[in-house]
Each structure stands twice: as structure tokens, then as C-alpha cells.
PyMOL Python script that loads the backbone (N, CA, C, O; Angstrom):
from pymol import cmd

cmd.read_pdbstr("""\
ATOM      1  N   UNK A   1     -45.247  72.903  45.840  1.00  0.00           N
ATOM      2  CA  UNK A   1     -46.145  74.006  45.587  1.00  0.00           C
ATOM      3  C   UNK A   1     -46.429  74.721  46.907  1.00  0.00           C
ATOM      4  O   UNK A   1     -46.557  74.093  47.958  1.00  0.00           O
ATOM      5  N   UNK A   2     -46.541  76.278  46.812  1.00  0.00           N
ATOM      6  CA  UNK A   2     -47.119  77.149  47.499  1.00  0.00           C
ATOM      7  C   UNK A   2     -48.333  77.202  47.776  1.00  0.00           C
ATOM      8  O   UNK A   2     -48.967  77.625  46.810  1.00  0.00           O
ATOM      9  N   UNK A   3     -49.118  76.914  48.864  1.00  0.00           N
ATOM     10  CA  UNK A   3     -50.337  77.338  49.896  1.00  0.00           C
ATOM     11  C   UNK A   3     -50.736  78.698  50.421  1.00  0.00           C
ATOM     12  O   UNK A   3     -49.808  79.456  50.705  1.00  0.00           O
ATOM     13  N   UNK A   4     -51.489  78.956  50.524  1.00  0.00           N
ATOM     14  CA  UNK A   4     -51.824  80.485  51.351  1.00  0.00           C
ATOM     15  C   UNK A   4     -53.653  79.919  51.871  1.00  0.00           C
ATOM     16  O   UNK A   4     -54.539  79.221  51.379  1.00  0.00           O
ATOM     17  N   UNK A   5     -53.470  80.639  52.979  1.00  0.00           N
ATOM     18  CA  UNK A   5     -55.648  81.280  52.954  1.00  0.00           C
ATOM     19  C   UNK A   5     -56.124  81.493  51.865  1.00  0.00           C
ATOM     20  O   UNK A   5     -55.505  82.281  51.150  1.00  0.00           O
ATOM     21  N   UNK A   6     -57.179  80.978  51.425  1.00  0.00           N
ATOM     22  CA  UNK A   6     -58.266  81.500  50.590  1.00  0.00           C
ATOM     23  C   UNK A   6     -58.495  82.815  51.417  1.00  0.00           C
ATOM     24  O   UNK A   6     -58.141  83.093  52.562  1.00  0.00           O
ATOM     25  N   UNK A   7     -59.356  83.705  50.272  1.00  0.00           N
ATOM     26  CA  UNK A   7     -59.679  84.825  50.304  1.00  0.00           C
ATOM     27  C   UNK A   7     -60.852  84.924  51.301  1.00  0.00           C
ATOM     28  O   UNK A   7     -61.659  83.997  51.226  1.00  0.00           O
ATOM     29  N   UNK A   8     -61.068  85.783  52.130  1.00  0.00           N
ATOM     30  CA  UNK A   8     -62.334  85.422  53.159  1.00  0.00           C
ATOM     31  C   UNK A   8     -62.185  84.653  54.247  1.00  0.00           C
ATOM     32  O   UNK A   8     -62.991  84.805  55.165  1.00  0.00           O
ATOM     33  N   UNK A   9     -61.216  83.755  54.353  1.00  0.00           N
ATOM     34  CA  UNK A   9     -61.079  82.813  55.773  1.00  0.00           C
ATOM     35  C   UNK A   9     -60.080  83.255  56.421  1.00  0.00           C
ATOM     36  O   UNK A   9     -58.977  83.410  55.896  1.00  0.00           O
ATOM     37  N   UNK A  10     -60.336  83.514  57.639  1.00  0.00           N
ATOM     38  CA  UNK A  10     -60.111  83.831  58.545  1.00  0.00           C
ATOM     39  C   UNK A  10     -58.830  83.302  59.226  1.00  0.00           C
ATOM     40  O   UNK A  10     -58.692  82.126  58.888  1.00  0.00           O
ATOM     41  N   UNK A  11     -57.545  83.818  60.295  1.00  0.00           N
ATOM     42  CA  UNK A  11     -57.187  83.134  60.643  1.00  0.00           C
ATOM     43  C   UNK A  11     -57.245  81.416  61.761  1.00  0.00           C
ATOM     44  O   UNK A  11     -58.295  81.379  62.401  1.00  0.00           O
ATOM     45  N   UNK A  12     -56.937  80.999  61.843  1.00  0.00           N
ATOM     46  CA  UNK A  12     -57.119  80.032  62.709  1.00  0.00           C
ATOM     47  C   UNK A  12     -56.030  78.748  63.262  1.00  0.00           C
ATOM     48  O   UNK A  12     -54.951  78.435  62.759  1.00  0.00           O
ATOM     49  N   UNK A  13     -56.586  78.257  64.237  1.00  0.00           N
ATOM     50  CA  UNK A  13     -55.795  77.454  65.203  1.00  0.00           C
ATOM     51  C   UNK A  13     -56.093  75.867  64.765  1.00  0.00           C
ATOM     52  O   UNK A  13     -57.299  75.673  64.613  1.00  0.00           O
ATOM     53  N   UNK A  14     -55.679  75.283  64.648  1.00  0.00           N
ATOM     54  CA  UNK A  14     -56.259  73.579  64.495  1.00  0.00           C
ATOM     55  C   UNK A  14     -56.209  72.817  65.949  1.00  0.00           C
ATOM     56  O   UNK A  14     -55.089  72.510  66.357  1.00  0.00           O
ATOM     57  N   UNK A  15     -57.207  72.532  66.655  1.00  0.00           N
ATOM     58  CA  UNK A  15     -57.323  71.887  67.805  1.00  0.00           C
ATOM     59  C   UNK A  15     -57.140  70.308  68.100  1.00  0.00           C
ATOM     60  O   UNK A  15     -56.927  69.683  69.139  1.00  0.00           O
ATOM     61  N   UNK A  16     -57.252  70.061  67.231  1.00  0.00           N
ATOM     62  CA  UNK A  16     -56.912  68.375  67.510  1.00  0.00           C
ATOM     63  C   UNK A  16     -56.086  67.674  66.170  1.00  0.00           C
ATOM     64  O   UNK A  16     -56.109  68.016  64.987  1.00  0.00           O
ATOM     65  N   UNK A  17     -55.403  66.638  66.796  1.00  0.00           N
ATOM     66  CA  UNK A  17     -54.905  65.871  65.399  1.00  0.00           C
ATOM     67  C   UNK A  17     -53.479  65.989  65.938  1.00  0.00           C
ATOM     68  O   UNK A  17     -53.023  66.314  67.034  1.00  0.00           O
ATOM     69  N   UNK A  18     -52.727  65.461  64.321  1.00  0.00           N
ATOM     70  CA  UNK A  18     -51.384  65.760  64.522  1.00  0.00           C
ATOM     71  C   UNK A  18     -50.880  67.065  64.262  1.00  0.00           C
ATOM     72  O   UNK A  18     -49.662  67.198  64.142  1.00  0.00           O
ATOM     73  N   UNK A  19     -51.746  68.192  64.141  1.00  0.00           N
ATOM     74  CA  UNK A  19     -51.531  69.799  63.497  1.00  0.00           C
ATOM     75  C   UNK A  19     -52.305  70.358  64.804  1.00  0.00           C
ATOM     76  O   UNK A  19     -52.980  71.388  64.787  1.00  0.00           O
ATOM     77  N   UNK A  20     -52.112  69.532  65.949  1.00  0.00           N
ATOM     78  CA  UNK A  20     -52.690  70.321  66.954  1.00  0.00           C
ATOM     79  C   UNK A  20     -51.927  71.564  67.411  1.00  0.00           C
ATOM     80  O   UNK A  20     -50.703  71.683  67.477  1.00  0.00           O
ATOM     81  N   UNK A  21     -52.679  72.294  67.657  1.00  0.00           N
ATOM     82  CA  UNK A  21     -51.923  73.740  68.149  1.00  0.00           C
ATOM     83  C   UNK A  21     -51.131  74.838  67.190  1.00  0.00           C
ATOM     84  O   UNK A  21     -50.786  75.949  67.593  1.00  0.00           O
ATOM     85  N   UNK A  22     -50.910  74.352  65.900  1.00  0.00           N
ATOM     86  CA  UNK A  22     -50.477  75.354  64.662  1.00  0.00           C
ATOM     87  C   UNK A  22     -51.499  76.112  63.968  1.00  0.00           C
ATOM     88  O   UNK A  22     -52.500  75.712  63.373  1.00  0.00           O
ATOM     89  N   UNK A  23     -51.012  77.399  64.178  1.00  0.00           N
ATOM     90  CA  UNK A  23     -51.645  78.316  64.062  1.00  0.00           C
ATOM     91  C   UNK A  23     -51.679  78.607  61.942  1.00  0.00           C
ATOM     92  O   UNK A  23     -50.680  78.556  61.224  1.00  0.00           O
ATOM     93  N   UNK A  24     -52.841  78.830  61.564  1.00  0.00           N
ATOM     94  CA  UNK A  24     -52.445  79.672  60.390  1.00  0.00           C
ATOM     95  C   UNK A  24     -53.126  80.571  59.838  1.00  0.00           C
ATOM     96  O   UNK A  24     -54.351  80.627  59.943  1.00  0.00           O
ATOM     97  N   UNK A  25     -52.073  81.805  58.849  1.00  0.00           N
ATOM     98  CA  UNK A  25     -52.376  83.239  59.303  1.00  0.00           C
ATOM     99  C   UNK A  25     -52.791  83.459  57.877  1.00  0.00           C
ATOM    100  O   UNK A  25     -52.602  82.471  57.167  1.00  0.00           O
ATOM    101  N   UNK A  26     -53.263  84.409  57.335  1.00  0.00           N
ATOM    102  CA  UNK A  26     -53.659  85.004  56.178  1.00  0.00           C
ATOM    103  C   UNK A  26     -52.266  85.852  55.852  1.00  0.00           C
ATOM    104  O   UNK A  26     -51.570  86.365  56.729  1.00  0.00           O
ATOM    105  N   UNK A  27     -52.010  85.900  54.523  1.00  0.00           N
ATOM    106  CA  UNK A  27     -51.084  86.161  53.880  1.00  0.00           C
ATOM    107  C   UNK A  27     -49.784  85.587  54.144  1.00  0.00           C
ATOM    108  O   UNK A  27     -48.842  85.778  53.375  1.00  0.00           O
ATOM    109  N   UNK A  28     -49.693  84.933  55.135  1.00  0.00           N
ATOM    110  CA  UNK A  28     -48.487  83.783  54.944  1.00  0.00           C
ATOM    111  C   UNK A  28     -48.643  82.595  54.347  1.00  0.00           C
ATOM    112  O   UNK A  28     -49.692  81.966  54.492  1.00  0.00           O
ATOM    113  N   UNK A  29     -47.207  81.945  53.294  1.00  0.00           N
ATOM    114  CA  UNK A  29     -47.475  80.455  52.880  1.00  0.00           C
ATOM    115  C   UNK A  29     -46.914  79.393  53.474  1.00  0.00           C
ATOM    116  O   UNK A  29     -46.009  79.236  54.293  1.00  0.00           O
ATOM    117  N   UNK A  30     -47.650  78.697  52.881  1.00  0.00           N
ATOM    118  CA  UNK A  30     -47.747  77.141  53.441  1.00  0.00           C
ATOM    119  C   UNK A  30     -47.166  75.801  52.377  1.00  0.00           C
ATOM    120  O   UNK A  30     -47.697  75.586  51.288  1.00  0.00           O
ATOM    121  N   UNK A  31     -46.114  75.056  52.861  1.00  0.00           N
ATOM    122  CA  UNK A  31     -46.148  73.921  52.305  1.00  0.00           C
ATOM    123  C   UNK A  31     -47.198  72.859  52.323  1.00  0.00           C
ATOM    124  O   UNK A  31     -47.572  72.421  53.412  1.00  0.00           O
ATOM    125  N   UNK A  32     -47.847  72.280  50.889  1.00  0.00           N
ATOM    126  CA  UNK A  32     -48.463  71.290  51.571  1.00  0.00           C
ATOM    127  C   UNK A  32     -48.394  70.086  52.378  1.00  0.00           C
ATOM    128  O   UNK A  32     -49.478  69.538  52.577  1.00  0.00           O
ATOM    129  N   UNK A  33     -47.156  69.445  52.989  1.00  0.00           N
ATOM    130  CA  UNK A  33     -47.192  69.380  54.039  1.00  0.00           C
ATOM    131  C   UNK A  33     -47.443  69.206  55.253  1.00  0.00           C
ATOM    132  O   UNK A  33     -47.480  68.213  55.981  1.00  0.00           O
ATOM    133  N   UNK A  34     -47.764  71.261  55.523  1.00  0.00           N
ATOM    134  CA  UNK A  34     -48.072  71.750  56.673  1.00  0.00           C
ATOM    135  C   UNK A  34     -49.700  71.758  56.950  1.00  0.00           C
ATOM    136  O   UNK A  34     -50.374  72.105  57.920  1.00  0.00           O
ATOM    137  N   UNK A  35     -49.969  71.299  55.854  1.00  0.00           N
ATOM    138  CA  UNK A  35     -51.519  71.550  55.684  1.00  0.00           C
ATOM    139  C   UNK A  35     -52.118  70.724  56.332  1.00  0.00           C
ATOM    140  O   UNK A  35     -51.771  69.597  55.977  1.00  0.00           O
ATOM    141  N   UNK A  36     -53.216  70.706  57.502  1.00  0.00           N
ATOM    142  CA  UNK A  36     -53.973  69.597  57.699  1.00  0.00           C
ATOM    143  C   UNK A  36     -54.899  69.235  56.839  1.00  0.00           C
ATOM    144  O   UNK A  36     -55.758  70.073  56.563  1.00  0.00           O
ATOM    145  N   UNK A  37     -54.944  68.117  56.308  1.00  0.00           N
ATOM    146  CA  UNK A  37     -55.818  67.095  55.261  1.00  0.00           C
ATOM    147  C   UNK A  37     -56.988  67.527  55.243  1.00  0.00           C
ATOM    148  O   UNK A  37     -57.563  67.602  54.157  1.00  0.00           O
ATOM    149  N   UNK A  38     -57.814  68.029  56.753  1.00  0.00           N
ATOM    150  CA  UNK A  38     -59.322  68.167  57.178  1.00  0.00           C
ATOM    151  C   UNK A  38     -59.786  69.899  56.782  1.00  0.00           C
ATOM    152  O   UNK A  38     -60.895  70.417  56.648  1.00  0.00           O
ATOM    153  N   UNK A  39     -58.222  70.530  56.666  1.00  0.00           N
ATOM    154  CA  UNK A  39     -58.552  72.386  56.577  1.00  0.00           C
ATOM    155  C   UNK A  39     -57.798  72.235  55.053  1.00  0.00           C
ATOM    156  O   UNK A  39     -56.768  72.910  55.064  1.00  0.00           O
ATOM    157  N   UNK A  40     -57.998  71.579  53.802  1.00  0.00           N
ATOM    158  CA  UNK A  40     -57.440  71.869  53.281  1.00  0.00           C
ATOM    159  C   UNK A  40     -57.958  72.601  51.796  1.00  0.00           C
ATOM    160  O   UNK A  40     -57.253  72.957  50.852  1.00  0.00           O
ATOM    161  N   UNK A  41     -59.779  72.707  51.990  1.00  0.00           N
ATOM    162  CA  UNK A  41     -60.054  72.943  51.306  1.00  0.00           C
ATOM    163  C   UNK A  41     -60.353  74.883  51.560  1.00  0.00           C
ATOM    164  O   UNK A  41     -60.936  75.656  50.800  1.00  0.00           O
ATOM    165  N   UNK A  42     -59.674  75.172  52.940  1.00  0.00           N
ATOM    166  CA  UNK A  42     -59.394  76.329  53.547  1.00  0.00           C
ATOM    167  C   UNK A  42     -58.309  77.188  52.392  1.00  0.00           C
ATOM    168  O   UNK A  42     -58.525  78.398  52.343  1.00  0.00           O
ATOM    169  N   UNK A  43     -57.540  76.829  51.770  1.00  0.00           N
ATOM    170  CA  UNK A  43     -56.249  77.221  51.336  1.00  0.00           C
ATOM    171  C   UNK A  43     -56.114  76.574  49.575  1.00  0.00           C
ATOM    172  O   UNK A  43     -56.379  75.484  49.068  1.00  0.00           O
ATOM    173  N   UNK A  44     -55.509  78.021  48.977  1.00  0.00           N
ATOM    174  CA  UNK A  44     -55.052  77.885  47.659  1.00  0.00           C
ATOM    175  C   UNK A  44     -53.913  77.847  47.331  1.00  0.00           C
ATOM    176  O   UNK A  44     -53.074  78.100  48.196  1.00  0.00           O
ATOM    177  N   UNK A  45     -53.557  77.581  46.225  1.00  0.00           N
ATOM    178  CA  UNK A  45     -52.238  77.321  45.582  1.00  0.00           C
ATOM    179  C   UNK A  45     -51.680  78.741  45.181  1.00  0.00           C
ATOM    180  O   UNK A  45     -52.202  79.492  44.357  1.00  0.00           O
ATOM    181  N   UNK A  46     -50.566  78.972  45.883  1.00  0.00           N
ATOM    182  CA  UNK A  46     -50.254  80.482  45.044  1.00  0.00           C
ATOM    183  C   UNK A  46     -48.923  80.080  43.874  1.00  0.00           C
ATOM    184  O   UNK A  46     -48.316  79.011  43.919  1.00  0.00           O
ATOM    185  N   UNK A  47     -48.666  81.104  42.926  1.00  0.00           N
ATOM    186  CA  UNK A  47     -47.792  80.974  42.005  1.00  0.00           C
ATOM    187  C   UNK A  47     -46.797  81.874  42.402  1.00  0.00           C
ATOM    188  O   UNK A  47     -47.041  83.062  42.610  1.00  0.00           O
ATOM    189  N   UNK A  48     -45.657  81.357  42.521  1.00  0.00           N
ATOM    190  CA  UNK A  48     -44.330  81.495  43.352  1.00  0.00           C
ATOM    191  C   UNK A  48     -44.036  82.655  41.940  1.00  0.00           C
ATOM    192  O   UNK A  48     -44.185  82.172  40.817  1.00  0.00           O
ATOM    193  N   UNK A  49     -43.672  83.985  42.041  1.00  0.00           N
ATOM    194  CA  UNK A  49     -42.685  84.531  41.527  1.00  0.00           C
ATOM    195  C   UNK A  49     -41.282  84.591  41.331  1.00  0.00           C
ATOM    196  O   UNK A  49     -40.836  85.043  42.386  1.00  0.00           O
ATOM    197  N   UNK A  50     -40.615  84.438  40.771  1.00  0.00           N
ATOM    198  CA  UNK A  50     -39.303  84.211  40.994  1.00  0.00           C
ATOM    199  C   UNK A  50     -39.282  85.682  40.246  1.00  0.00           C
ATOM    200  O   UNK A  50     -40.130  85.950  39.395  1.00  0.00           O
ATOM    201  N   UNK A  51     -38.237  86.623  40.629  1.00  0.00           N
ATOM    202  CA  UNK A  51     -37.586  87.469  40.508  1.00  0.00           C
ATOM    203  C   UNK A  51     -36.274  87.795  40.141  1.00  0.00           C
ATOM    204  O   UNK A  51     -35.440  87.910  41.039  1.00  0.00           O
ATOM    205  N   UNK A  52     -35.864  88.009  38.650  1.00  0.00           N
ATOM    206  CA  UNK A  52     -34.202  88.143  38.508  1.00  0.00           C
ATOM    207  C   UNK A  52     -33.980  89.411  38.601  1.00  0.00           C
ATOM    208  O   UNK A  52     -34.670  90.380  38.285  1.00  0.00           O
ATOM    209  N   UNK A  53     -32.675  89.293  39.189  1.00  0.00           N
ATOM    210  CA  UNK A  53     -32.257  90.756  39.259  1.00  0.00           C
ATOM    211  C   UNK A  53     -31.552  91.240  38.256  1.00  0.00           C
ATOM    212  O   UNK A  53     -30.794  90.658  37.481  1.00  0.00           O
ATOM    213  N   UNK A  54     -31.914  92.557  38.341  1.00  0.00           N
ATOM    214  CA  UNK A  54     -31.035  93.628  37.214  1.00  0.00           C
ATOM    215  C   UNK A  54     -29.825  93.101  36.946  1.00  0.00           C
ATOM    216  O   UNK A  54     -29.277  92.682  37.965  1.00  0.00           O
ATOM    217  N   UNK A  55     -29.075  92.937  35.750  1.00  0.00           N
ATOM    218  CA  UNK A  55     -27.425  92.963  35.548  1.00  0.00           C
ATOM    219  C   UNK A  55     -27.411  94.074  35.132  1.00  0.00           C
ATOM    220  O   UNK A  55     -26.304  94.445  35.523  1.00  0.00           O
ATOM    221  N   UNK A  56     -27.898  95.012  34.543  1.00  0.00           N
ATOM    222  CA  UNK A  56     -27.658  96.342  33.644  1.00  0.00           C
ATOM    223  C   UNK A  56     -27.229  97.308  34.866  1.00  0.00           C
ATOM    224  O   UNK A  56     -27.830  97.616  35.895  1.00  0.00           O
ATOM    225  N   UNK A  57     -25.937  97.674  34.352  1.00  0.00           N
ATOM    226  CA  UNK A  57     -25.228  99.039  35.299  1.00  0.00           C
ATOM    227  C   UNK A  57     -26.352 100.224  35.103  1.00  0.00           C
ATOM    228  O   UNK A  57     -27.022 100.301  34.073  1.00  0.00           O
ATOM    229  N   UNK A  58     -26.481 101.128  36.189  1.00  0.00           N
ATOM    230  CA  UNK A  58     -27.353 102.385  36.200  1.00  0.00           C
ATOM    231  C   UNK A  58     -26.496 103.029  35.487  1.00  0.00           C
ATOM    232  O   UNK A  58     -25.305 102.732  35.579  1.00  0.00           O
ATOM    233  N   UNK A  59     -26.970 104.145  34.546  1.00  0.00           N
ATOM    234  CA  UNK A  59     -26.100 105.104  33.803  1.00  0.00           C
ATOM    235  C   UNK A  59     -27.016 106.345  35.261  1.00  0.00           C
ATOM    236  O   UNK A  59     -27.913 106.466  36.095  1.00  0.00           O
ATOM    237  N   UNK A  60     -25.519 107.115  34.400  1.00  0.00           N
ATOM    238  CA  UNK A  60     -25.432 108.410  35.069  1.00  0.00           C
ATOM    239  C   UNK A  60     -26.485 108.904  34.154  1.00  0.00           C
ATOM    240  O   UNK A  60     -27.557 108.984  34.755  1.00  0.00           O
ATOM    241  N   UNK A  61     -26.539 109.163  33.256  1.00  0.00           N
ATOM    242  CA  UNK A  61     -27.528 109.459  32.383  1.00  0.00           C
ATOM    243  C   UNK A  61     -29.066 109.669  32.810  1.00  0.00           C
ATOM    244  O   UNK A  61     -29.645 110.753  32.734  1.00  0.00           O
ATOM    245  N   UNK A  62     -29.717 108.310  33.330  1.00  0.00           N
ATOM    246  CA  UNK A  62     -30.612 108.131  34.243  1.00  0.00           C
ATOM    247  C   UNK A  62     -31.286 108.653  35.253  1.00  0.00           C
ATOM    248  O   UNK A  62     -32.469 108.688  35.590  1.00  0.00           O
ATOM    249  N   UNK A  63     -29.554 109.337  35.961  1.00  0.00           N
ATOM    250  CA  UNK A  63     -29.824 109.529  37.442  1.00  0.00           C
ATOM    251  C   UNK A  63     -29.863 110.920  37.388  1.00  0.00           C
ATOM    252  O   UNK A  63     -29.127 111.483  36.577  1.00  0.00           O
ATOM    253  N   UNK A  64     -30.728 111.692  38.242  1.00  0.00           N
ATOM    254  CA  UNK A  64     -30.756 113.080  38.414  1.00  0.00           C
ATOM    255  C   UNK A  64     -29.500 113.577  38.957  1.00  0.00           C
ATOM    256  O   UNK A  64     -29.013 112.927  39.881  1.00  0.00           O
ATOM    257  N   UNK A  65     -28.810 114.752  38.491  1.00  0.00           N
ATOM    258  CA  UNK A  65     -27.558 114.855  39.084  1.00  0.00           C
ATOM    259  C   UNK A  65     -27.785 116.108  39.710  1.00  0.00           C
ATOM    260  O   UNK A  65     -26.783 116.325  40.391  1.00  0.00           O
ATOM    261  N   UNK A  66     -28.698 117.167  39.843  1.00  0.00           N
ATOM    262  CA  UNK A  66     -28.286 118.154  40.575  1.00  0.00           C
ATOM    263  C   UNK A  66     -29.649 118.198  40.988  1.00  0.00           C
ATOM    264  O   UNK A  66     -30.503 117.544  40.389  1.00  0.00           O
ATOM    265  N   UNK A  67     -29.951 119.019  42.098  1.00  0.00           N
ATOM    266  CA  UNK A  67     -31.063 119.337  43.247  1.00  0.00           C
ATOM    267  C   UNK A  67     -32.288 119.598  42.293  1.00  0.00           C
ATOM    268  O   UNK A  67     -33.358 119.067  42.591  1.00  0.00           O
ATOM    269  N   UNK A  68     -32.194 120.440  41.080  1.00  0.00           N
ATOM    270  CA  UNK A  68     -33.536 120.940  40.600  1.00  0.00           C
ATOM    271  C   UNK A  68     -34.123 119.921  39.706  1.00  0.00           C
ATOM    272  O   UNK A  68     -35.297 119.807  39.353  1.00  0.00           O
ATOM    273  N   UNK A  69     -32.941 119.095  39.356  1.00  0.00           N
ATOM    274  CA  UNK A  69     -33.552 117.590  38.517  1.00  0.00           C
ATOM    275  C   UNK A  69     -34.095 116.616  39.219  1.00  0.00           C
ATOM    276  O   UNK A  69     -34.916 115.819  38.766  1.00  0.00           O
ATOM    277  N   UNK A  70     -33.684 116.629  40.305  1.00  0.00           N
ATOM    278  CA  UNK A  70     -34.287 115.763  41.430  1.00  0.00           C
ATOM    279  C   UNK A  70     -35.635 115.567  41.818  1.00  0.00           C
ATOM    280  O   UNK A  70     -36.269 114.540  42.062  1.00  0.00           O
ATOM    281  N   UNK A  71     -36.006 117.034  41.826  1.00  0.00           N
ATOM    282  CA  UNK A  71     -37.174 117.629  42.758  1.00  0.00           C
ATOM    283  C   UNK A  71     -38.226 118.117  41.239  1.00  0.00           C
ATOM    284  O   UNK A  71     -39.396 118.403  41.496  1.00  0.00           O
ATOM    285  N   UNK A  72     -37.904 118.170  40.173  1.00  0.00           N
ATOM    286  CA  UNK A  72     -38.521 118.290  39.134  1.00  0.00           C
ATOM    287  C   UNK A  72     -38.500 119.407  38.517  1.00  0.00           C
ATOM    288  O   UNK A  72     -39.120 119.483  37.456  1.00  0.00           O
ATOM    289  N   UNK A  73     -37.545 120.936  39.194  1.00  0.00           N
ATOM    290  CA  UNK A  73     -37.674 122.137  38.639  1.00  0.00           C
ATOM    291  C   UNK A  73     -36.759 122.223  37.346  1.00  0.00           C
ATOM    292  O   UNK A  73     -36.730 123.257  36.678  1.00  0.00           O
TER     293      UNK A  73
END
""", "prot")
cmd.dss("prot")
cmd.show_as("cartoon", "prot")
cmd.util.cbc("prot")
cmd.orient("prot")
């Protein structure tokens, strides 16, 4: 599972431990892991999107083909 910052907290540094000196940032994720045990109630679970891509060919049909279809005239 995916980690991130909770909403509102700030970035930060962890100073002691075995996560000494790793930094963590708001809007980047995190394995849990990477998480220190003591900051962990710092950080939520995000839900991973997976994304498929298009198979459907673009029709010409679709596509604007001359300058005034383009631009909307």
C-alpha cells in the first residue's frame, strides 16, 4: 500500500532513529516501509490509480481537419 502526508502536516526531517536524516515531502508517496513507526500517524493511505490506456484508433472524424474547425469558426 501507498502512503502520502496527511492533509495539514507539514513537511519534515526525522532526527533520530534508524530514519535519521530522511526527509518527507507533501504530495509525494511512501512505502510503508519507509515510514517511521513514531511519524506514522503523520501519513495516509492513498488509493493507487491504475490507468489503462486507450486501444481505440482516433478517427479522422474526431479530429478537426482544417484551421476554422480547429479554432471554432
Amino acid at each position: 500500500m501507498v502512503y502520502r502526508l496527511r492533509s495539514g502536516i507539514e513537511n519534515f526531517q526525522v532526527v533520530d532513529g534508524p530514519f535519521k536524516g530522511r526527509r518527507y515531502e507533501k504530495g509525494k508517496n511512501y512505502d510503508a516501509a519507509e515510514i517511521p513507526p513514531q511519524e506514522k500517524n503523520k501519513f495516509e493511505a492513498v488509493k493507487e490509480k491504475v490507468s489503462e490506456p486507450s486501444s481505440a484508433p482516433v478517427s479522422s472524424e474526431t479530429q478537426p481537419t482544417t484551421k476554422k474547425e480547429r479554432i471554432g469558426r
